[in-house]
C-alpha positions as CSV (number, residue, x, y, z in Angstrom):
1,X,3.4,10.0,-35.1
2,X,6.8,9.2,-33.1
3,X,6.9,13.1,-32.7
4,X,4.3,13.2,-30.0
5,X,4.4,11.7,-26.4
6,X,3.5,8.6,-25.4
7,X,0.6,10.3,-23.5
8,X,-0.8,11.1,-27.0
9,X,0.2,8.4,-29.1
10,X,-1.9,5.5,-26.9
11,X,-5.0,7.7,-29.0
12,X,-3.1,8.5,-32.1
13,X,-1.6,6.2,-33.7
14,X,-2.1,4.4,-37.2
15,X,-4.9,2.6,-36.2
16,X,-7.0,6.0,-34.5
17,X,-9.6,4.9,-37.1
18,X,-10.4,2.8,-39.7
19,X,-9.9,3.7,-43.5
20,X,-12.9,1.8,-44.6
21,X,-15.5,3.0,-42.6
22,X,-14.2,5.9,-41.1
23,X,-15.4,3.8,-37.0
24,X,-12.9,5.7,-34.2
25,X,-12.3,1.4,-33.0
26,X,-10.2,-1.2,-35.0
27,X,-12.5,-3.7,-36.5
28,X,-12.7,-7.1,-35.1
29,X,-12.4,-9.3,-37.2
30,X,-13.3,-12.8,-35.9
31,X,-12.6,-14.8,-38.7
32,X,-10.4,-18.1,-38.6
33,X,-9.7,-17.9,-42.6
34,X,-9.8,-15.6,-45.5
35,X,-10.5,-16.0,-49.2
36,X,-8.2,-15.6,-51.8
37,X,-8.6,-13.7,-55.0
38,X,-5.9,-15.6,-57.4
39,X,-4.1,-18.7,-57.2
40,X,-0.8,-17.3,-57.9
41,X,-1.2,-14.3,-56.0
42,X,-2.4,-15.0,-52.4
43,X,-3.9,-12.1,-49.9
44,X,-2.0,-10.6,-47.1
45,X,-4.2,-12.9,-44.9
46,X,-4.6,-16.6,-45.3
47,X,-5.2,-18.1,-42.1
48,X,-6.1,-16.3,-38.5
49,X,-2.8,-18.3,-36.4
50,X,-0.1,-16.7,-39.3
51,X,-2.0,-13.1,-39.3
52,X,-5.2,-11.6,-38.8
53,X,-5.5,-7.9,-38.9
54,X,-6.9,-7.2,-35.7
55,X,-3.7,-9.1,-34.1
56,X,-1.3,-6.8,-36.6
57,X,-2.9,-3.6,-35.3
58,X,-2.0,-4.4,-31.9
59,X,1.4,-5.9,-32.5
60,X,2.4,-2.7,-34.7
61,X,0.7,-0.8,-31.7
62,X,3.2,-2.3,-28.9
63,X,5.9,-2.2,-31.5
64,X,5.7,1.6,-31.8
65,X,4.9,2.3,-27.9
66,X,8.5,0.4,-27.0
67,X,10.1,2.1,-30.1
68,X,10.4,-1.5,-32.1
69,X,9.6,-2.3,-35.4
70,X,8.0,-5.6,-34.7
71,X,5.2,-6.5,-32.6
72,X,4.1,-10.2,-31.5
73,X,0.6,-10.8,-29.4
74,X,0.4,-14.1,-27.8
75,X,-2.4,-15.9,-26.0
76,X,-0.7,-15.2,-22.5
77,X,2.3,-13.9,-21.2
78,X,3.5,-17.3,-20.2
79,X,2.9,-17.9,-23.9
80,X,4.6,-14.9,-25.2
81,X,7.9,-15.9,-22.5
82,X,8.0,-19.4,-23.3
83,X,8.1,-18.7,-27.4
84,X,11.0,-16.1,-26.7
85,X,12.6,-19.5,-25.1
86,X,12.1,-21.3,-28.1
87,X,15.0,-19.4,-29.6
88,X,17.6,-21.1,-27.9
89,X,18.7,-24.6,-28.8
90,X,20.2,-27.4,-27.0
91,X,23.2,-27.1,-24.7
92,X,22.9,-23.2,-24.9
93,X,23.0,-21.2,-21.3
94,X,20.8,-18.6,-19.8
95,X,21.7,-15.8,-16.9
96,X,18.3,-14.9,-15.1
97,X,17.5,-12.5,-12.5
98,X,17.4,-15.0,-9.1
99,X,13.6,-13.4,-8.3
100,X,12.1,-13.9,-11.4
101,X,8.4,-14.5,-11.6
102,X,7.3,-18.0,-10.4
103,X,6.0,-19.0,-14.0
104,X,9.1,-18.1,-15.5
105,X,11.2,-20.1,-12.7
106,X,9.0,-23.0,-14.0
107,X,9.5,-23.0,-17.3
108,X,13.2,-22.2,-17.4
109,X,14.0,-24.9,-14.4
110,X,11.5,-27.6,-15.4
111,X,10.8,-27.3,-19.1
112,X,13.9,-26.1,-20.3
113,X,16.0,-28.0,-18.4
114,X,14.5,-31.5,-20.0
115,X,15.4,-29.8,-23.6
116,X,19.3,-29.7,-22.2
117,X,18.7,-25.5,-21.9
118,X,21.1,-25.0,-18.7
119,X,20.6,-21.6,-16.7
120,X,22.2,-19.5,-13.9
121,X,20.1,-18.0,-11.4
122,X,21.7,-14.4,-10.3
123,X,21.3,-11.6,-8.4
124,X,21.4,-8.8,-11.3
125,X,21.8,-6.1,-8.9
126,X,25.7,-7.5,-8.4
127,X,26.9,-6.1,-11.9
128,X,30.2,-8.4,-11.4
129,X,27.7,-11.6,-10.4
130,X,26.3,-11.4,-13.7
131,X,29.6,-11.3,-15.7
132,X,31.3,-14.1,-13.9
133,X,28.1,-16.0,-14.6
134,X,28.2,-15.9,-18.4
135,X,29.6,-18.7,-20.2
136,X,31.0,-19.6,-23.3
137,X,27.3,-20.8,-24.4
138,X,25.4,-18.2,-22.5
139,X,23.4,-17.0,-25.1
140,X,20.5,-14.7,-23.0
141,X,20.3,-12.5,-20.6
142,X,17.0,-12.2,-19.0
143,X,16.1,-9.7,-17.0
144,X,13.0,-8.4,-14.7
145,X,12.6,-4.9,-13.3
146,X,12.1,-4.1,-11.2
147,X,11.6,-7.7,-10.2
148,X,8.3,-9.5,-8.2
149,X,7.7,-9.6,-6.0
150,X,10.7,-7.6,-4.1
151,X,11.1,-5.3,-6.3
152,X,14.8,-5.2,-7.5
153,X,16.0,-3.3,-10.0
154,X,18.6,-4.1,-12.8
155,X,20.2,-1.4,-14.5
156,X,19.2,-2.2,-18.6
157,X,21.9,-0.5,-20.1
158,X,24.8,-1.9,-18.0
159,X,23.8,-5.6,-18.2
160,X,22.8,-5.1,-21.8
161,X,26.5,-3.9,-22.4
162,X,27.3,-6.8,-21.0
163,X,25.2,-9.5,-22.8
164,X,26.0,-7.7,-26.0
165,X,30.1,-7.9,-25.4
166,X,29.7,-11.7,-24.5
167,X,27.7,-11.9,-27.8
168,X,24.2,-12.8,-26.2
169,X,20.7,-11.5,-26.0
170,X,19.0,-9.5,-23.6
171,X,15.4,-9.9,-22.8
172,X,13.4,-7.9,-20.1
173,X,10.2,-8.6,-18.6
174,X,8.4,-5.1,-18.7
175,X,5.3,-5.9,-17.7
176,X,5.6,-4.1,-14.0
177,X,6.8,-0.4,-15.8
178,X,5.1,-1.2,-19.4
179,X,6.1,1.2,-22.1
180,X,4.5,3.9,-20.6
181,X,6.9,4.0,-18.0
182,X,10.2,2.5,-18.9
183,X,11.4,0.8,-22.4
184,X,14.0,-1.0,-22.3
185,X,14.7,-1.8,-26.0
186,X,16.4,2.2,-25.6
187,X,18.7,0.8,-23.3
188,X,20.2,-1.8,-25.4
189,X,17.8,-4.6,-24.9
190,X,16.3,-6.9,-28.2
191,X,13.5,-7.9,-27.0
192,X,11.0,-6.8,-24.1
193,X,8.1,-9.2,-23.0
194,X,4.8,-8.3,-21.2
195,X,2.0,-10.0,-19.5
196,X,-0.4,-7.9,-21.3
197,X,-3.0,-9.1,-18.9
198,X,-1.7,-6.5,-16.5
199,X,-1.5,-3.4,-16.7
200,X,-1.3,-2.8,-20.1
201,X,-5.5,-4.9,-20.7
202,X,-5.9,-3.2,-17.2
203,X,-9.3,-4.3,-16.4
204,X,-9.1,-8.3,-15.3
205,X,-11.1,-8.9,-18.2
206,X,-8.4,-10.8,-20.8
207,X,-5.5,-12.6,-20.8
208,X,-2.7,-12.0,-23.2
209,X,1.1,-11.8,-23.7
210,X,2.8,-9.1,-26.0
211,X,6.3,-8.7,-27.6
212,X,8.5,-6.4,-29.3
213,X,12.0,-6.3,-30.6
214,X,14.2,-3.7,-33.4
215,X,15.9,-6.7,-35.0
216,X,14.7,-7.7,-38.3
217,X,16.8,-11.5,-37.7
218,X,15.3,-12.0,-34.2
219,X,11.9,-10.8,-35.7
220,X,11.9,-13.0,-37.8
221,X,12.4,-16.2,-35.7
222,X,10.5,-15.2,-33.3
223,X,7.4,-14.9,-36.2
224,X,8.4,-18.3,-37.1
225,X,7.7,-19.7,-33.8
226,X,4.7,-17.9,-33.3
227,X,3.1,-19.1,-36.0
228,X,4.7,-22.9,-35.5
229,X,3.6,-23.1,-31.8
230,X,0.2,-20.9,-32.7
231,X,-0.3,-19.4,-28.9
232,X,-1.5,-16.9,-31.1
233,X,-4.1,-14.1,-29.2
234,X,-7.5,-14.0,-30.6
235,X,-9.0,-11.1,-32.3
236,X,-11.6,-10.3,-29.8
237,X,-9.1,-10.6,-26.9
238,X,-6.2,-8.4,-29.2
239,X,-9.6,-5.6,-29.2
240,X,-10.1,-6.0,-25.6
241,X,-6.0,-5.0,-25.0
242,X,-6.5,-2.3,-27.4
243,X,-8.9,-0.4,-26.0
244,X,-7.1,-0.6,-22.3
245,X,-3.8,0.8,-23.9
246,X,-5.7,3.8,-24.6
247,X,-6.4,4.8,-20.8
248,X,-3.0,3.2,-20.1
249,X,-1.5,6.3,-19.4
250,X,-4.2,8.0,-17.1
251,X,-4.5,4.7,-15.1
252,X,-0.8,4.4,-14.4
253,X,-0.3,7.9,-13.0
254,X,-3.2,7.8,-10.7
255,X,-2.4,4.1,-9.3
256,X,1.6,5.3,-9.3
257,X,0.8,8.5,-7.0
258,X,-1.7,6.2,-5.0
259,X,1.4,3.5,-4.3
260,X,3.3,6.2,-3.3
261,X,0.7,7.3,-0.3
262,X,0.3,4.0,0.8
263,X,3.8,2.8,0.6
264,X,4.9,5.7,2.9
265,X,2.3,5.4,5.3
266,X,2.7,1.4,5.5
267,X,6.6,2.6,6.9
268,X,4.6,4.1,9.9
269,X,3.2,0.9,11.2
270,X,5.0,-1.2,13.8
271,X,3.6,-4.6,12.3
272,X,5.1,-3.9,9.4
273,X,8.8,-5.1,9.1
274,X,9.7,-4.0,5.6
275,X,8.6,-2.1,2.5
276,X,9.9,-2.7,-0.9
277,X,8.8,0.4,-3.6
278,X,11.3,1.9,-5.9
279,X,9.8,5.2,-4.9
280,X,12.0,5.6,-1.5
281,X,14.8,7.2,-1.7
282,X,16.5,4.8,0.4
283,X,15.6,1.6,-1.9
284,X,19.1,0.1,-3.3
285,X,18.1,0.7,-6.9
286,X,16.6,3.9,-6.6
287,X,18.9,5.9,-8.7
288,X,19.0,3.3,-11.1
289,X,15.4,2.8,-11.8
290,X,15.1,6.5,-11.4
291,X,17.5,7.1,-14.6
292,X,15.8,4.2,-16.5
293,X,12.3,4.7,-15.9
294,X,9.9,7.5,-15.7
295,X,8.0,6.8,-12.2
296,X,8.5,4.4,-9.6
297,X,5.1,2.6,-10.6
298,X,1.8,1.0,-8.8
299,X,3.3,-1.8,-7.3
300,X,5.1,-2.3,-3.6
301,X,5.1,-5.4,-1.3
302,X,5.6,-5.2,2.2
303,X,6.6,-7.7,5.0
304,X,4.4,-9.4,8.0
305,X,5.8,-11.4,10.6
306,X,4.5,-14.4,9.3
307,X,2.3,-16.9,7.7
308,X,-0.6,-16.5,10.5
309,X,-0.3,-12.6,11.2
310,X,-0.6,-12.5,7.0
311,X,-3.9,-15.0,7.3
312,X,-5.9,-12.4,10.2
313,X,-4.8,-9.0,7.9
314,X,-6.2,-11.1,4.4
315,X,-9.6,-11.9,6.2
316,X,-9.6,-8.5,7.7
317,X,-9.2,-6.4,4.6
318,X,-12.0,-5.2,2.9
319,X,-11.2,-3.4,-0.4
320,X,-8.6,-5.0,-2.6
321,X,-9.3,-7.9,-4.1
322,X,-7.2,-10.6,-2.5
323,X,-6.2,-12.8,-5.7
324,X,-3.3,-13.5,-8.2
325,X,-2.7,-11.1,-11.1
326,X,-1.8,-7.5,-10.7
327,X,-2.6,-3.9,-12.9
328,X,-6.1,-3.4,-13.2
329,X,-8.4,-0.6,-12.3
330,X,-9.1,-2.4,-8.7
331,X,-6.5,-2.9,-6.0
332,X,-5.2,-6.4,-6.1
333,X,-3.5,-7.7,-3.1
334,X,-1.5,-11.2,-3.9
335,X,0.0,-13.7,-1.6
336,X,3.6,-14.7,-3.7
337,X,4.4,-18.0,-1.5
338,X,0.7,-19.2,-2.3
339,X,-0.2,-17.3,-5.6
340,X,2.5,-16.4,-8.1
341,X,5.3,-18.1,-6.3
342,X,3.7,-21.3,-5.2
343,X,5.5,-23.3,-7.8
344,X,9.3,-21.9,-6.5
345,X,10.3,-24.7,-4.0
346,X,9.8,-22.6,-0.5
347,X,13.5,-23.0,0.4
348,X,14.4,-21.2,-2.9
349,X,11.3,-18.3,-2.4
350,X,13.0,-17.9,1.0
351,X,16.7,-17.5,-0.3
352,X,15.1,-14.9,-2.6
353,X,13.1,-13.0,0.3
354,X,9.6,-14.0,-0.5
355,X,8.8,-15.4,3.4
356,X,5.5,-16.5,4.1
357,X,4.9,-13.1,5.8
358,X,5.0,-10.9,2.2
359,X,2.2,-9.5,0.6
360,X,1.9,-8.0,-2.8
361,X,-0.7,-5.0,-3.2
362,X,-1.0,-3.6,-6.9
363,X,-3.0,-0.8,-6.4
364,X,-5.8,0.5,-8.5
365,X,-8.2,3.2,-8.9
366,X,-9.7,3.4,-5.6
367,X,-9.2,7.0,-3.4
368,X,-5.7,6.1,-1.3
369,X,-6.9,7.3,1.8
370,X,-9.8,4.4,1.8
371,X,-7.4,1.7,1.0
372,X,-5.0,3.0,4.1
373,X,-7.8,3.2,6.3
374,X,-8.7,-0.5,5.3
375,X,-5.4,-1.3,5.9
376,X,-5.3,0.2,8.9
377,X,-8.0,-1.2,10.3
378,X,-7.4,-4.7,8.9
379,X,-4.0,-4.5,10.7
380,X,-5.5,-3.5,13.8
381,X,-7.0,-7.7,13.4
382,X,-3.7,-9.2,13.9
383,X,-3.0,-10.4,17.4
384,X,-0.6,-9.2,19.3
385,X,3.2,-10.9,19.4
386,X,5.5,-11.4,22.0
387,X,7.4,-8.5,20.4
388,X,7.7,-6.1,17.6
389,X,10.4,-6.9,15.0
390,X,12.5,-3.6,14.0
391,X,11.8,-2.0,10.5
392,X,14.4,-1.3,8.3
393,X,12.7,1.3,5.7
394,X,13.8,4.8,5.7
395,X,10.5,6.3,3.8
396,X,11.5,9.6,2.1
397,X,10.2,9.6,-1.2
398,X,12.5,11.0,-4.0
């Protein structure tokens, strides 16, 4: 079905219905082993952490959506990242985007590190940063875009040129755009990573981790380490992730033409120093992520003075749900120096741009004009200061 959209392929694909029963929902099937007819002739399935089917209908599913030919489900996205790491090997190099996600910092700077993995934290806006920072052993790339919680953008193809010239691999964190939005394995990437538990599950109801890639070698390694490390997702939870890709689509253009409203009308308020959404016109990576991607997507972040004026609007607000996590069907409003960020020393967050005065709001489902007026009046509970600091967004919306 590659013929059809995206749009019509979340609810048509191989898996619509099943062959045996005739049920319009893949079969669950919980089972931790499976019998085996002959000795010398084993089944397709032998033990739930190599392969259960329920697992290979959604990793053929995300395969397809980001045009790959393998698919790879994993118990979290942490656990979906820190398998892709698995590929390198001692004394090998990595060039990551400078504001990555916190977990990721984690891993690569306190895991990987102890396994004599060696990384460059860069700015992958800076085209000519990123070159001088690969190395004879740089063997990945890794990219976010646009990035949390500031929302950079890298441009795919370009730094994939790159990588690819200087022999290495390119990986991209997708989980912000998801297929439906931008797929980065058409611009040259090998393998794109998601956080399944985002946008893609969409309901705050699983966690998960998804992967796909086009190349049969990194394939198979990377089915090699799945199965060795077993962070394998479970069949229920694989069902679960399933059934949210099929409203994927709806739920992304509704929340994506909500962000937009309330980005715009965040510009308008004086205690409001900056707005970061792809969606302006006037964002640095506009034209870039405007090229590579197919909407400018529900997430924006946007700047308080600090710490305390961020505590009064948080207590104040009434509709989002103030937590970590991000792309389900209600508006989540994070905290990145407490939440997803906490784990980033605070003089590194700062150097990055996450101050103790940024917010993160994924929206949801809810009617835009509610959540601006809960803003606004949630604003309106932050005491006044000595002065106003200047904004510096210019809000017209390409």
């Amino acid at each position: 079905m590659t013929d059809h959209s995206l749009q019509t392929r979340l609810l048509h694909s191989d898996y619509k219905f099943d062959p045996h029963t005739g049920a319009v929902s893949v079969p669950i099937q919980q089972a931790s082993t499976f019998h085996q007819q002959d000795f010398d002739n084993p089944g397709t399935y032998d033990y739930s952490r190599s392969g259960n089917p329920t697992r290979k209908a959604l990793e053929d599913t995300i395969a397809g959506l980001e045009n790959g030919t393998e698919g790879f489900a994993f118990a979290s996205g942490m656990a979906a990242i820190s398998t892709s790491f698995m590929l390198l090997s001692q004394g090998d190099h990595v060039v990551i985007s400078e504001d990555v996600y916190g977990g990721t910092f984690r891993m690569i700077n306190d895991v990987l590190q102890r396994f004599g993995i060696d990384h460059t934290f860069v700015d992958m806006t800076d085209l000519h940063a990123v070159a001088t920072s690969i190395q004879p052993n740089t063997k990945l790339v890794y990219i976010e875009t646009p990035s949390n919680p500031t929302l950079k953008i890298t441009d795919i193809r370009a730094v994939s040129k790159l990588a690819k010239a200087n022999d290495c691999w390119t990986f991209v964190d997708n989980t912000f755009m998801t297929p439906a939005l931008q797929r980065p394995l058409e611009l040259g990437a090998d393998l794109v990573l998601h956080s399944a538990t985002k946008f893609i599950a969409g309901h705050s109801d699983v966690v998960a981790g998804l992967a796909a890639t086009h190349q049969p070698d990194l394939a198979e390694r990377l089915s090699f380490l799945q199965n060795s490390f077993g962070s394998i997702l479970g069949a229920h939870d694989c069902w679960l992730v399933l059934r949210g890709l099929k409203t994927l689509h709806c739920r992304l253009a509704q929340s994506s033409a909500s962000a937009a409203k309330i980005a715009e009308e965040l510009t308008k308020h004086p205690l409001i120093e900056e707005v970061f959404y792809p969606g302006f016109s006037s964002h640095p990576g506009n034209s870039i992520h405007s090229y590579q991607s197919e909407g400018a997507g529900a997430i924006l972040s946007f700047r308080l003075r600090d710490e305390d004026a961020v505590r009064q609007f948080t207590n104040a607000v009434e509709l989002p749900v103030y937590a970590v996590s991000l792309g389900a069907v209600e508006s989540i409003l994070s905290y990145p120096a407490r939440m997803s960020h906490a784990s980033m020393p605070k003089e590194e967050r700062e150097k990055r741009g996450i101050t103790d005065g940024l917010l993160r709001l994924s929206v949801g489902l809810e009617k835009p004009e509610d959540l601006i007026e809960d803003f606004q009046q949630a604003l309106k509970q932050i005491q006044p200061y000595s002065f106003l600091t200047n904004r510096r967004v210019n809000h017209e919306l390409t």
